[in-house]
LUMMI-701958 format. One line per 3 residues: number of its first residue (from 1); their letters; for each residue x, y, z of N, C-alpha, C. Coordinates in Angstrom, 1 decimal. Layout:
NUM> a> X:Y:Z:X:Y:Z:X:Y:Z | ...
//
This chain:
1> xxx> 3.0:65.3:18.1:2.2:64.2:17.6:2.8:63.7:16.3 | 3.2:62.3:16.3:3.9:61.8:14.7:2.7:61.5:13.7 | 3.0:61.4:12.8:1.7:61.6:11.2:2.6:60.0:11.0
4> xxx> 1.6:59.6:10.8:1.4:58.4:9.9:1.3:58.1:8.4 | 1.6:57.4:8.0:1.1:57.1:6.4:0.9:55.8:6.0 | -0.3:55.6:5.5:-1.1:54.6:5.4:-0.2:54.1:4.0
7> xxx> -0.2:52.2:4.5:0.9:51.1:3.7:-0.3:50.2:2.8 | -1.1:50.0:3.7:-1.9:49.0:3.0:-2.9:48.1:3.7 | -3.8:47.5:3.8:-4.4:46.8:4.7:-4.0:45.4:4.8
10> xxx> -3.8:44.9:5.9:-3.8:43.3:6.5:-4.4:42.4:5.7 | -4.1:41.0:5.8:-5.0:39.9:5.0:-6.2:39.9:5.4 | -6.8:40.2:6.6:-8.1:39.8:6.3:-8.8:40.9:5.8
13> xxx> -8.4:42.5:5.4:-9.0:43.4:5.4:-9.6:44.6:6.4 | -9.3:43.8:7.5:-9.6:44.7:8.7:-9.1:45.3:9.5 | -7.8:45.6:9.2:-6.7:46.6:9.9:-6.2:47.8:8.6
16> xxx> -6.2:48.7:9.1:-5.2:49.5:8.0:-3.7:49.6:8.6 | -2.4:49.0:7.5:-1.2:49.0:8.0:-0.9:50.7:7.6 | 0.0:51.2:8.6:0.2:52.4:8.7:2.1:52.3:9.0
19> xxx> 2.7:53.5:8.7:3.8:53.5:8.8:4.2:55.1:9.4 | 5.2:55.3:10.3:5.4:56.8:10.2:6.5:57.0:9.7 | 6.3:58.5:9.8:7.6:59.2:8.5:8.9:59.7:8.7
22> xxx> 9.6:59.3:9.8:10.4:59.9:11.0:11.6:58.5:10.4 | 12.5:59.0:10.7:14.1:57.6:10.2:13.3:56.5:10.5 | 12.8:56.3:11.7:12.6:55.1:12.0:11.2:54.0:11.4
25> xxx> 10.6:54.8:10.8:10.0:53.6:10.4:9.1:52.7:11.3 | 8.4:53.4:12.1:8.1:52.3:12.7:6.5:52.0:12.0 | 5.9:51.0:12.6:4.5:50.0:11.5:3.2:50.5:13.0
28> xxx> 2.9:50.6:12.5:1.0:50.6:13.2:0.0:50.1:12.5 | -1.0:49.6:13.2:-2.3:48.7:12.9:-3.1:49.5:13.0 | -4.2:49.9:12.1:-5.2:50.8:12.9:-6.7:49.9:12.4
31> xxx> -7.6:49.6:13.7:-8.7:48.7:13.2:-9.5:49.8:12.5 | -9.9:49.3:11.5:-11.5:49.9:10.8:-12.5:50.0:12.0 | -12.9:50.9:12.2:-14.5:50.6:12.8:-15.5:51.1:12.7
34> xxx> -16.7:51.7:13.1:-17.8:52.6:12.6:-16.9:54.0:12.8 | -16.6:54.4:13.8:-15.7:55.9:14.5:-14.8:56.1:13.3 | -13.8:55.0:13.1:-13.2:55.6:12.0:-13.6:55.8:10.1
37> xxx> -14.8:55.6:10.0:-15.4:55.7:9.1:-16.2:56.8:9.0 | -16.3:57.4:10.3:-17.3:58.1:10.5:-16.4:59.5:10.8 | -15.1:59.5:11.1:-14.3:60.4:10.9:-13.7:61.1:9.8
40> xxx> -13.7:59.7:8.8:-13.2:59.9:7.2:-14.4:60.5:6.8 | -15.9:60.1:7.1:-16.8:61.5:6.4:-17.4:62.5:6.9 | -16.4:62.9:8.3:-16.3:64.5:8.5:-17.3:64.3:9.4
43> xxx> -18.4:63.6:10.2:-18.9:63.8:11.0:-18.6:64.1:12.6 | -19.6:64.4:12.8:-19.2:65.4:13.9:-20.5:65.0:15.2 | -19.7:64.4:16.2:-20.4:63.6:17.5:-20.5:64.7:18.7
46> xxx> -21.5:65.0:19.4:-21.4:65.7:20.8:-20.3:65.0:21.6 | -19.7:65.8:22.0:-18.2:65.4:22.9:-18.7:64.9:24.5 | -20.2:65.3:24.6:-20.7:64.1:26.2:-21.4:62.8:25.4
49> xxx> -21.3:62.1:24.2:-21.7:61.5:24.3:-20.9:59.5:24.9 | -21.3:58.7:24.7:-20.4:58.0:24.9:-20.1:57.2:23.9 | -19.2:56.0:23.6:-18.7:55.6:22.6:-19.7:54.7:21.7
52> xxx> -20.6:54.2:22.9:-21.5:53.0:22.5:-22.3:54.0:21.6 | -22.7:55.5:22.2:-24.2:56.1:21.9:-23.5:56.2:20.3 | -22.1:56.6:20.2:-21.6:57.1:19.0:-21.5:56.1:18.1
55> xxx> -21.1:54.7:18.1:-21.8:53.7:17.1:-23.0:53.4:16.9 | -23.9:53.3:17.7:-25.3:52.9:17.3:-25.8:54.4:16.4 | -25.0:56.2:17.0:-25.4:56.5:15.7:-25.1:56.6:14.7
58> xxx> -24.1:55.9:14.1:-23.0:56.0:13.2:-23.4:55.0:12.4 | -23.7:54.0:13.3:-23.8:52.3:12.0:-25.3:52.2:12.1 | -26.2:52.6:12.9:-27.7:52.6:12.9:-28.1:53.9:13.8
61> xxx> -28.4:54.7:12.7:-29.3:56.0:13.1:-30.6:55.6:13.6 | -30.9:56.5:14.4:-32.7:56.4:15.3:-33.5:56.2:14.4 | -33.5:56.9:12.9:-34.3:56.4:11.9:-34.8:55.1:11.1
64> xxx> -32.6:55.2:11.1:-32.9:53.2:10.2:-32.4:52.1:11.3 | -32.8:52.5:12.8:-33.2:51.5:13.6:-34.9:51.7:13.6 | -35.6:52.3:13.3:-37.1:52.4:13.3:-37.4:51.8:11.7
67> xxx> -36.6:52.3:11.0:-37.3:51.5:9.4:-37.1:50.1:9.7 | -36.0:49.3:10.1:-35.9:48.3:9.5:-36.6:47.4:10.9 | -36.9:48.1:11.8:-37.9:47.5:13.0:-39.5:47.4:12.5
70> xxx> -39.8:48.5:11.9:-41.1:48.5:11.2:-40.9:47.8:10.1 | -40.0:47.0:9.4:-39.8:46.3:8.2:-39.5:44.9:9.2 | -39.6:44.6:10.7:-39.5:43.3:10.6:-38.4:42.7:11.5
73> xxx> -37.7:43.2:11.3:-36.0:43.2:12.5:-37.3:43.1:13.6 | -35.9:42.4:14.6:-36.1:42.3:16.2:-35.4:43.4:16.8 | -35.6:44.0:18.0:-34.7:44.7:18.7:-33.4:43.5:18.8
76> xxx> -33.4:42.6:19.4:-32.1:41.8:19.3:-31.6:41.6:18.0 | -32.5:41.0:17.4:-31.4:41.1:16.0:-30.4:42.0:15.7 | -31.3:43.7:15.5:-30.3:44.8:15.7:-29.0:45.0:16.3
79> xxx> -29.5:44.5:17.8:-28.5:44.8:18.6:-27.3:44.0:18.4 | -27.8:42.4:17.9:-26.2:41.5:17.4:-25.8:42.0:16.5 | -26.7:42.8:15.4:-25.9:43.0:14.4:-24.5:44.6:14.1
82> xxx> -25.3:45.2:15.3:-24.6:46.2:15.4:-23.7:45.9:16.9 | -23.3:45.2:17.3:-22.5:44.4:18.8:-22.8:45.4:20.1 | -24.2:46.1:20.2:-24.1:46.8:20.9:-25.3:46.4:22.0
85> xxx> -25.8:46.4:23.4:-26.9:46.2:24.3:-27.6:46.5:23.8 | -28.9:45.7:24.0:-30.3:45.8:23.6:-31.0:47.1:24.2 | -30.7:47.5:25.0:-31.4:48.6:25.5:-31.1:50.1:24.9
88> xxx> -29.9:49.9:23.6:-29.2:51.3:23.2:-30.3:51.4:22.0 | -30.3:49.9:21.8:-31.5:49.9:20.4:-32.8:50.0:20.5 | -33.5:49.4:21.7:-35.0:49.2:22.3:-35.4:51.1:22.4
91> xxx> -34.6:51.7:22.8:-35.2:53.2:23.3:-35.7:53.6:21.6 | -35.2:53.6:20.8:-35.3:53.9:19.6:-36.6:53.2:19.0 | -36.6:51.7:19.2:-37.3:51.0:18.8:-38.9:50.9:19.5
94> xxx> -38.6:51.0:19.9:-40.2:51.3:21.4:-41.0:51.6:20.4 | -41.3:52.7:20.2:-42.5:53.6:19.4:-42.7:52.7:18.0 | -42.0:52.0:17.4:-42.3:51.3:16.2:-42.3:50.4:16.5
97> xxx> -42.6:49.3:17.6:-42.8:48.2:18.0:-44.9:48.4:18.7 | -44.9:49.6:19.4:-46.6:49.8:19.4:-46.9:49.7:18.2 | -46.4:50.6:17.2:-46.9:50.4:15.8:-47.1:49.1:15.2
100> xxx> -46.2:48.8:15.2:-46.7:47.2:14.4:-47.8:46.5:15.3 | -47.6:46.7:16.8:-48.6:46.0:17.6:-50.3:46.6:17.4 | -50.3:47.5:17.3:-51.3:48.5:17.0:-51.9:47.8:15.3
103> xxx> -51.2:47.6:14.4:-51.4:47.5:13.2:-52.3:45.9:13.3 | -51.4:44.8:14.0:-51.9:43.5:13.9:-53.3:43.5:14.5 | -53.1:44.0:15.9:-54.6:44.6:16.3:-55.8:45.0:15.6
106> xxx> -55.6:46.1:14.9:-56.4:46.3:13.6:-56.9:45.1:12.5 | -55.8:44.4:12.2:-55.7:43.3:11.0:-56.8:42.3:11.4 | -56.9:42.1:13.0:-57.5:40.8:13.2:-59.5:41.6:13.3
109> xxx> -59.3:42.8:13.2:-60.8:43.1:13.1:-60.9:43.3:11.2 | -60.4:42.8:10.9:-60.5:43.2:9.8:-61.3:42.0:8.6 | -61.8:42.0:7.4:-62.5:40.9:6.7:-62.2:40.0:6.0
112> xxx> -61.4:39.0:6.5:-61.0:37.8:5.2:-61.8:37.9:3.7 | -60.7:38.0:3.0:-61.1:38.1:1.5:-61.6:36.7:1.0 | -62.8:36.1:0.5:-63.0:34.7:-0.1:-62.7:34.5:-1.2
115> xxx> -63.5:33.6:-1.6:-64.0:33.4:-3.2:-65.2:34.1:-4.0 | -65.9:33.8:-2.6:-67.2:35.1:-3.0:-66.8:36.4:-2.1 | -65.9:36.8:-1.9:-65.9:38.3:-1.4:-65.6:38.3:0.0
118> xxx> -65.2:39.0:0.6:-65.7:39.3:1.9:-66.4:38.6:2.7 | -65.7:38.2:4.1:-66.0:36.9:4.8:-67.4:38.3:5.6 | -68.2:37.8:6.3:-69.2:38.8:7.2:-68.3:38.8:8.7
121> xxx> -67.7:37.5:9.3:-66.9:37.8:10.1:-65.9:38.2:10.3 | -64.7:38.3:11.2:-63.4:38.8:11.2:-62.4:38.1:11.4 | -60.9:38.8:10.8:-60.2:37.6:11.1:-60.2:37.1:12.3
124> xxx> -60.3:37.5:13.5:-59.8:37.0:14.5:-61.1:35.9:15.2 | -62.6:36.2:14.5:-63.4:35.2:14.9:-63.4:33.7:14.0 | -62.7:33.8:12.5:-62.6:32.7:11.6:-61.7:32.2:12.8
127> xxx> -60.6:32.6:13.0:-59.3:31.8:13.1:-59.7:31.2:14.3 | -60.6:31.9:15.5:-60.3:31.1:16.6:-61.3:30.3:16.0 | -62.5:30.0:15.4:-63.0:28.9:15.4:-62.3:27.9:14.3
130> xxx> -61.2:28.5:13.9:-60.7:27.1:13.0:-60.1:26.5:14.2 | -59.1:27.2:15.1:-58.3:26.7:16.2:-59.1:26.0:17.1 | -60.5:26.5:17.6:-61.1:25.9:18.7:-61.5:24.6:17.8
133> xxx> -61.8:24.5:16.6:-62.1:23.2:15.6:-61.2:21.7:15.4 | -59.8:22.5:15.4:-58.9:21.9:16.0:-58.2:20.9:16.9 | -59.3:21.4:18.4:-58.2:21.3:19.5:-57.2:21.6:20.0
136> xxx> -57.4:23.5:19.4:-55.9:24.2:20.2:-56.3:25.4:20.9 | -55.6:25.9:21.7:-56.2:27.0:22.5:-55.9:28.1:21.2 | -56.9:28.9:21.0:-56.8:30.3:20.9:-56.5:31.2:21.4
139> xxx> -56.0:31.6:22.5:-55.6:32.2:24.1:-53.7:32.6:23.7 | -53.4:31.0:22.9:-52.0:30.9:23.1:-51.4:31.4:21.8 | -51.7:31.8:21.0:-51.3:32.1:19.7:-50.6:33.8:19.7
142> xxx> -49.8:34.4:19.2:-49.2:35.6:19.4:-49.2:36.0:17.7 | -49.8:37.2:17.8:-50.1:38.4:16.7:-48.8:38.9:16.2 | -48.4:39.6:15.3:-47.2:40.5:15.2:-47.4:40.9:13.7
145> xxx> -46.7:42.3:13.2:-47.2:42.4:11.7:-45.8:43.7:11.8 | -45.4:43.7:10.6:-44.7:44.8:10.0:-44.7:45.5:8.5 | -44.8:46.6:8.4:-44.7:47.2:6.9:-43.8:46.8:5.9
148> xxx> -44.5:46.4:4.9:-43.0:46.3:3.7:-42.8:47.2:2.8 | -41.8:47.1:1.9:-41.7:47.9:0.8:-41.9:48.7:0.6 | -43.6:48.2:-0.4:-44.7:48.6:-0.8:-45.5:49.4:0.3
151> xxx> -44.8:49.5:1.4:-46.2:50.4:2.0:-47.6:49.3:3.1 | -47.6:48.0:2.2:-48.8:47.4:3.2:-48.2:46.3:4.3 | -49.4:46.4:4.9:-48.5:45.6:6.1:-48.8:43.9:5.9
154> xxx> -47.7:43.3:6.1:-48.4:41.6:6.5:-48.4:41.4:7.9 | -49.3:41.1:8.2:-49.7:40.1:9.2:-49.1:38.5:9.6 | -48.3:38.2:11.0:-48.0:36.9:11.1:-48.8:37.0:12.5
157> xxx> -49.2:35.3:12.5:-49.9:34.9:13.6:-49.3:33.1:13.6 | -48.5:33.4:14.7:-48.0:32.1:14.9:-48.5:31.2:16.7 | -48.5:29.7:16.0:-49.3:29.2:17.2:-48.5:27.7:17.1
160> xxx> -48.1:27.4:18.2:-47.8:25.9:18.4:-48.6:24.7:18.7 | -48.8:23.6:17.8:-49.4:22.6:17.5:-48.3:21.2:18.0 | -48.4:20.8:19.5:-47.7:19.5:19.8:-46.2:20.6:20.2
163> xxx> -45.5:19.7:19.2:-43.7:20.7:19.3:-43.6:21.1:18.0 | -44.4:20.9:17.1:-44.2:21.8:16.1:-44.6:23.4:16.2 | -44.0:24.6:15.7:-44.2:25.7:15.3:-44.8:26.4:14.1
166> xxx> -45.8:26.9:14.2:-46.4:27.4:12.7:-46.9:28.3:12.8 | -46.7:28.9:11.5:-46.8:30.5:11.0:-48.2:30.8:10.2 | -48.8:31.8:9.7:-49.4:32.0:9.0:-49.1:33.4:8.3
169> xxx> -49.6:33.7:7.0:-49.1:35.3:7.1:-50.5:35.7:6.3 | -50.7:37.2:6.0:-51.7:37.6:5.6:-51.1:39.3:5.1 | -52.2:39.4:3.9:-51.7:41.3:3.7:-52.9:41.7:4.2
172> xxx> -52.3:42.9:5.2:-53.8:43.5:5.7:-53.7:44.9:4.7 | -55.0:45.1:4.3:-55.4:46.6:3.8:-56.5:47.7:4.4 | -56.2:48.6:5.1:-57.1:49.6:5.6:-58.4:49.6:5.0
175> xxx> -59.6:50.1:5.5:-60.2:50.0:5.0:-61.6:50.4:5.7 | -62.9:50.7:5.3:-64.1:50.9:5.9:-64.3:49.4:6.3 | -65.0:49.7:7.8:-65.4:48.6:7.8:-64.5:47.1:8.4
178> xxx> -63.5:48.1:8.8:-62.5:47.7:9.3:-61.0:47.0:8.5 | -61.3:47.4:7.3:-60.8:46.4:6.1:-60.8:45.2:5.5 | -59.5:44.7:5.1:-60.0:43.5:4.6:-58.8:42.6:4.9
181> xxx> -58.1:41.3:4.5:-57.2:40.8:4.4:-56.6:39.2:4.0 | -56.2:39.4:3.2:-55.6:38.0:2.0:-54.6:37.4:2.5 | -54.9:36.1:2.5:-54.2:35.0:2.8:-52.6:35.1:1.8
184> xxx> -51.6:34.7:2.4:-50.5:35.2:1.8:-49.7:33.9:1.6 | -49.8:32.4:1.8:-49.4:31.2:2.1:-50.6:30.2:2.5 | -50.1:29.2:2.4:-51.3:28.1:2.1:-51.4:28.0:4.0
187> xxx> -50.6:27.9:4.7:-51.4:27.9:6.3:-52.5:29.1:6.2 | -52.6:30.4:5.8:-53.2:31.3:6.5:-54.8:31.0:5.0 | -54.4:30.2:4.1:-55.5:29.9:3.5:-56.4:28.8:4.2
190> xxx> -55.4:27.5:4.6:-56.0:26.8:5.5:-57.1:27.2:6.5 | -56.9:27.9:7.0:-57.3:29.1:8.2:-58.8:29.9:8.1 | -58.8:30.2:7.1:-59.8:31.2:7.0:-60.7:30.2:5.4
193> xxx> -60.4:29.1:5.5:-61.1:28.3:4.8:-62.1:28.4:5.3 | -63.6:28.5:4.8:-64.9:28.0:5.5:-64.9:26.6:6.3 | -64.5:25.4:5.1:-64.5:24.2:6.2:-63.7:24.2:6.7
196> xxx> -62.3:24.0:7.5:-61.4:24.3:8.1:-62.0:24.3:9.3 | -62.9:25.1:10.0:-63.2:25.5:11.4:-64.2:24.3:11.2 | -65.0:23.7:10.9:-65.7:22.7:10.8:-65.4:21.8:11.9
199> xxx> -66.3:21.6:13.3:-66.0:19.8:13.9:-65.5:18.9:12.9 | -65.2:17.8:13.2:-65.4:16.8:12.4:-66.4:15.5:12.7 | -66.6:14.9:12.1:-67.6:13.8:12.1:-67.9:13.4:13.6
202> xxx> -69.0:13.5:14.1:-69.0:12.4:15.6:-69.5:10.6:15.0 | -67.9:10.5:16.2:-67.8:8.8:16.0:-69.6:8.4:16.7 | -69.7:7.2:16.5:-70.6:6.1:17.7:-69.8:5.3:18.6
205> xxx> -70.3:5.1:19.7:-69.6:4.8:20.4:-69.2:3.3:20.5 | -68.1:2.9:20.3:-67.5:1.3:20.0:-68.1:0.7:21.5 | -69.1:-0.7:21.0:-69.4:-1.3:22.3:-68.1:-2.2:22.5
208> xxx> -67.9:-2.8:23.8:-66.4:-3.3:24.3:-66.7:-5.1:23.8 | -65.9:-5.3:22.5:-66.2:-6.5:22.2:-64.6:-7.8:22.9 | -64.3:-7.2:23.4:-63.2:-8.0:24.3:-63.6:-8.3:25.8
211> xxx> -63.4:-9.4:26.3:-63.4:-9.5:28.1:-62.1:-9.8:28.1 | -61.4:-9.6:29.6:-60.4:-9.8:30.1:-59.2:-9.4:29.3 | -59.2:-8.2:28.3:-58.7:-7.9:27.7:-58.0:-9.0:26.3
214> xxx> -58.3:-10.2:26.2:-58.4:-11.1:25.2:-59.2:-11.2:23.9 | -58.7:-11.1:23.1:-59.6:-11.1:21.7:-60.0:-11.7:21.6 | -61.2:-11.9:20.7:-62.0:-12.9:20.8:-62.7:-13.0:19.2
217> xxx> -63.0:-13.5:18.6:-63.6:-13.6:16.9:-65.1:-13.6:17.0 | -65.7:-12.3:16.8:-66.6:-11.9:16.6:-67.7:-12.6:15.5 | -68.3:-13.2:16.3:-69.3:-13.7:14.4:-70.8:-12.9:14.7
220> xxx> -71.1:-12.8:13.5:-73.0:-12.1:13.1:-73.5:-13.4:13.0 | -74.2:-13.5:14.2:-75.3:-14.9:14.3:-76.9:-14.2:14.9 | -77.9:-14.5:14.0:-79.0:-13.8:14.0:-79.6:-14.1:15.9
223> xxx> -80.3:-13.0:16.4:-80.5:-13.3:17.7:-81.4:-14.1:18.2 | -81.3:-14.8:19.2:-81.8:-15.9:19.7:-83.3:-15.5:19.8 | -84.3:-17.0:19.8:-86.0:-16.3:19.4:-86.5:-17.5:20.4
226> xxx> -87.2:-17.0:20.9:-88.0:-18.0:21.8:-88.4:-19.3:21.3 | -88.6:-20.3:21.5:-88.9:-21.4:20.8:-90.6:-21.4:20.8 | -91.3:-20.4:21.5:-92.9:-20.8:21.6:-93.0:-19.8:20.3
229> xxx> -92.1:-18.6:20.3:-92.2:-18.0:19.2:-92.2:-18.2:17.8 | -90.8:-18.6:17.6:-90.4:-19.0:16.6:-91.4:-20.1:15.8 | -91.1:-21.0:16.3:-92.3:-22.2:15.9:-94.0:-22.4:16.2
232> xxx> -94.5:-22.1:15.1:-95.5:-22.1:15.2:-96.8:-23.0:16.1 | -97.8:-22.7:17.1:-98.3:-24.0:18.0:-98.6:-24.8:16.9 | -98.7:-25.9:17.8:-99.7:-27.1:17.2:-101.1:-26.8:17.2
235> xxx> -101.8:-27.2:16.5:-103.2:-27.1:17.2:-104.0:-28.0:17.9 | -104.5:-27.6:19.0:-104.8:-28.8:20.4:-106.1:-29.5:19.0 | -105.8:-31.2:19.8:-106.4:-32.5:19.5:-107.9:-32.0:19.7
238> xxx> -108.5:-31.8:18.5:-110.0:-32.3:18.7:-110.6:-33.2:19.7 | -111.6:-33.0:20.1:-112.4:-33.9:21.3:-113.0:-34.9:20.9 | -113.0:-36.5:21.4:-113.5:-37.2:20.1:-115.2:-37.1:20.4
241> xxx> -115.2:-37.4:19.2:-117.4:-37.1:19.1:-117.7:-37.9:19.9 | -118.9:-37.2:20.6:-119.4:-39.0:21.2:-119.8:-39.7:20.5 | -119.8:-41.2:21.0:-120.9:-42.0:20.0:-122.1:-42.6:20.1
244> xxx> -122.8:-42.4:18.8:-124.3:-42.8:19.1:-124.4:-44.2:18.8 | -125.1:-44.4:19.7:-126.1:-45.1:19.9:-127.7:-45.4:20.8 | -128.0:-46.2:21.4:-128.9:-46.1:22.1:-128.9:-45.3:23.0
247> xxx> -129.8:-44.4:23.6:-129.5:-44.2:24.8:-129.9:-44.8:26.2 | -128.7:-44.7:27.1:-129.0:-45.3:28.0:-129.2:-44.6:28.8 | -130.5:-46.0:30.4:-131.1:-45.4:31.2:-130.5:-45.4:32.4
250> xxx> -130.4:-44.6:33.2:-129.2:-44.7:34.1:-130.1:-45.5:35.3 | -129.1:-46.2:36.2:-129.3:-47.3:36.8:-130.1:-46.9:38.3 | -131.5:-47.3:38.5:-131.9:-47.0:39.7:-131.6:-48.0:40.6
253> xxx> -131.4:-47.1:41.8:-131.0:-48.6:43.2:-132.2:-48.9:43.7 | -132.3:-50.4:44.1:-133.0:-50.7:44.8:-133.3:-50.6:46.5 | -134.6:-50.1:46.8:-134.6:-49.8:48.2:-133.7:-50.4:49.5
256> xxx> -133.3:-51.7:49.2:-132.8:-52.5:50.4:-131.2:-51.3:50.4 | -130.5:-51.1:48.7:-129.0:-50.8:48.9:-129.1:-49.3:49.5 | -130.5:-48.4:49.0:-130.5:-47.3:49.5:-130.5:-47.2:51.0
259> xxx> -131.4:-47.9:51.9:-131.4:-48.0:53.1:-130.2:-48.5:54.0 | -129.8:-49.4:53.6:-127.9:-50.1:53.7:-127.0:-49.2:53.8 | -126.8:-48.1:52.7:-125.9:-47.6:52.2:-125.0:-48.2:51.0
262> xxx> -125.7:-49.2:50.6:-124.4:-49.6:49.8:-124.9:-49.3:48.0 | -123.8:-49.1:47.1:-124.1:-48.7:45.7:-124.3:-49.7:45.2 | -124.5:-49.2:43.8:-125.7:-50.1:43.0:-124.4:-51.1:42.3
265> xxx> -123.3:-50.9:42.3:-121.7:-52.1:42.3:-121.8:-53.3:43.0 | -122.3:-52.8:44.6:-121.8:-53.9:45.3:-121.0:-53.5:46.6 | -120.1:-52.1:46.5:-119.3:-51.6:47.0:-119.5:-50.7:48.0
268> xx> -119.4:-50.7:49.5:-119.7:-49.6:50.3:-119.1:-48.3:50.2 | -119.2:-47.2:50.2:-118.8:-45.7:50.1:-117.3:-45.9:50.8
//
């Protein structure tokens, strides 16, 4: 086996140039990778493992693929960032992915913090009535939460409005009573505002002031009134008085026109 001796590294940094020690001189490239990093500090791999299993444990241990999944990473993200199948990182990641699911679960039984204290309902009954308030399904919206730092968890609940995408975040805190939890950004204050979930105003209903789809210029002209109404009657003409004078005696017929038939005129019936 010939021994090499390291020359210097490549321009971009990612080869070590190597030389061996024999007359001849000849040059080797050796890439950097996790294996050879992991050789320089003496670690020691089961000899059935395979090469993939030996970088994901070398550049991401089972552990800090589970911290930084409980801090928020995707399994994919992981996986691009370490260039290795999603399924070498998901086996690891599994159990800390219920976890966060488990956690958000929790968060949405838990008590919006107000102004005056403690909402009596929960998050998950505010939000859908702000959503159903809205005009958006509640049904479609997806939960997800992970630990930070500090230890507490935030809460995201994101929901699509049109083609837009929106987030909300929240700190949830354990708690009797299911806990509690503070708006963390002006969407998730929006949200668990009192009015927020509020209908809004009901319109009246516009009567159709167009025919044939043509406009037409609307005027306020007081409504038509019957004319017997409006104007007041006349008052019927007095009857004229009779007039006095003598009274007269009304005219008797003489036997011949009674017997005749004819009237006291002159005139036959």
């Amino acid at each position: 086996m010939r021994e090499l001796r390291v020359v210097g590294l490549n321009v971009d940094g990612r080869r070590i140039i190597c030389e061996s020690d024999d007359s001849e001189k000849d040059m080797f490239s050796l890439r950097v990778d996790d294996r050879l990093r992991a050789a320089m500090r003496g670690d020691k791999v089961a000899s059935n493992q395979t090469d993939i299993d030996v970088e994901v444990q070398n550049v991401l241990r089972p552990k800090e693929i589970q911290a930084k999944i409980r801090a928020g990473a995707s399994v994919e993200q992981l996986a691009a960032s370490a260039g290795v199948p999603v399924e070498r990182v998901e086996r690891f990641a599994h159990p800390v992915l219920l976890e966060r699911a488990r956690a958000a679960e929790l968060a949405t039984a838990a008590h919006p913090v107000l102004a005056d204290g403690p909402a009596v309902l929960t998050l998950l009954e505010i939000v859908t009535t702000a959503l159903v308030g809205r005009g958006l399904d509640p049904d479609s919206v997806a939960w997800d939460a992970w630990r930070n730092e500090d230890s507490r968890w935030t809460v995201q609940l994101a929901w699509k409005a049109g083609r837009s995408d929106n987030v909300a975040h929240f700190r949830y805190t354990p708690g009797a009573h299911g806990g509690t939890v503070s708006a963390s950004d002006d969407a998730a204050r929006q949200l668990i505002n009192p009015d927020f979930g509020r209908p809004l105003r009901p319109v009246a209903v516009v009567p159709h002031l167009f025919d044939n789809h043509e406009p037409h210029e609307v005027q306020e002209t007081p409504a038509a009134v019957p004319e017997q109404i409006s104007r007041p009657a006349e008052p019927a003409p007095a009857p004229p008085a009779p007039k006095r004078g003598r009274k007269a005696r009304p005219a008797v017929p003489a036997w011949e026109d009674v017997l005749l038939g004819v009237r006291s005129s002159g005139t036959q019936p």
